[in-house]
N, C-alpha and C positions, 0 to 999 in steps of 0.2 A: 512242908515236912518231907524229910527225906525217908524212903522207902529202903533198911540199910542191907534187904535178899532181892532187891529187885535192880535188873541190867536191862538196857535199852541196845537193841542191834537193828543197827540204822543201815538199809545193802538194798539196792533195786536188782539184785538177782535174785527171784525167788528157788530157785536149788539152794544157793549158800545160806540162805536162813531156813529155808526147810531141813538140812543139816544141821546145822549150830541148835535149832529146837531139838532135833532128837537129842543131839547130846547133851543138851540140860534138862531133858527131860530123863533119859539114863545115867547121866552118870555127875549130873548137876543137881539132883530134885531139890535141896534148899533153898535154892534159890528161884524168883522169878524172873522172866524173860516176856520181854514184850518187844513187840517186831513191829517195826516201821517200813517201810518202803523207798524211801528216800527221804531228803534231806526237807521237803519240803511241807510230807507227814511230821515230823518232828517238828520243825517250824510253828508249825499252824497250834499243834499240841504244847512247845512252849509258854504258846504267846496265850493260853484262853486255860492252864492251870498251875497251879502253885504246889503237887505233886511233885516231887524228883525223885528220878532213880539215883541208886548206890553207881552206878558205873553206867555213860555209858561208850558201846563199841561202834564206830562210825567208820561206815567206807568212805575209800577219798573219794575213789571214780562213781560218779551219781551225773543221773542226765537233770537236767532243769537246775537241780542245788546242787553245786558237789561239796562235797568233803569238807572244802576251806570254807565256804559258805555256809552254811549250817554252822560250821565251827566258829565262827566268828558269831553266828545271830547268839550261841551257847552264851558265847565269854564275853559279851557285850549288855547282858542280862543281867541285872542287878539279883538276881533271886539263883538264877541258874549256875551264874560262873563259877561257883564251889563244886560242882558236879567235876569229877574226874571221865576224861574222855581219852579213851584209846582207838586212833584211827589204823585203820590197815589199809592196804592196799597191796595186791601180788605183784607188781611193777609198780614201785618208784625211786625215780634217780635222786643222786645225793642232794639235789636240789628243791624236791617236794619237798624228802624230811626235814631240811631246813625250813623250809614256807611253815609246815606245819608246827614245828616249835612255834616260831615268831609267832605268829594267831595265837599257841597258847594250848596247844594238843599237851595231854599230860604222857602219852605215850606214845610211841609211831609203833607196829608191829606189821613183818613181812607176811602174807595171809599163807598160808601153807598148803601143796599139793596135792596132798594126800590127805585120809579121814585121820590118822592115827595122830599125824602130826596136829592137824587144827582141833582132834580133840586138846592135846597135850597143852598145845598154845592156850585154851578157852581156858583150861583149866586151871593152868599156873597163871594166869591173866587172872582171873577171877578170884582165885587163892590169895594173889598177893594183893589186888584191891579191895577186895572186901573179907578178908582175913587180919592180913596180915598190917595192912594200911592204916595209920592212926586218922580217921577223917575230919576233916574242917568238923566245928560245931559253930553252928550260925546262933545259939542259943547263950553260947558266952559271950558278952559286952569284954572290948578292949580296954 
């Protein structure tokens, strides 16, 4: 079952998700946020429930799983791969964003310098997938 206020923020820096919490906790409160640590957190949480979040936002650069890895275990998952996933990353050339289409990222986004701006980002990020976004229903038969 999908969870359709709850976002997964996948980043082995604990500043940048110590940020992105405060601002769903200000200026996000509808929604849930749940913090991974890396891609390998996620992984393991995949693979042992049938919970999904409404979105989630995955760093590319992760030590042990990066980005692509995780993103690949997502969209290789019979249950998972309907989950919309937006990776960021603050450097990458025109050739990650490429990789990361190809895997199957439903969004690439540049991570931004400042608070104002990565509020701005989370929030139209969030707006436009769990607002505005018509989602998969896994419940409709083809």
């Amino acid at each position: 079952m999908t969870n359709p206020k709850e976002v997964y923020l996948v980043d082995d820096a604990y500043d940048y998700r110590y940020l992105v919490q405060g601002i769903f906790a200000r200026h996000l409160p509808t929604y849930q946020l749940r913090l991974f640590d890396g891609g390998n957190a996620l992984a393991q949480h995949v693979l042992r429930t049938m919970e999904r979040p409404a979105l989630i936002m995955l760093d590319r650069h992760m030590p042990h799983r990066d980005g692509y890895q995780t993103l690949q275990i997502i969209k290789q998952h019979p249950y998972w791969n309907i989950v919309p996933v937006v990776m960021l990353s603050a450097d990458a050339s025109p050739e990650d964003i490429q990789k990361g289409y190809r895997l199957g990222v439903n969004s690439f986004l540049q991570k931004p310098m400042d608070f104002n701006s990565l509020r701005s980002l989370i929030e139209s990020t969030c707006h436009y997938w769990l607002t505005m976004n018509q989602p998969f229903d896994s419940n409709l038969s083809a």
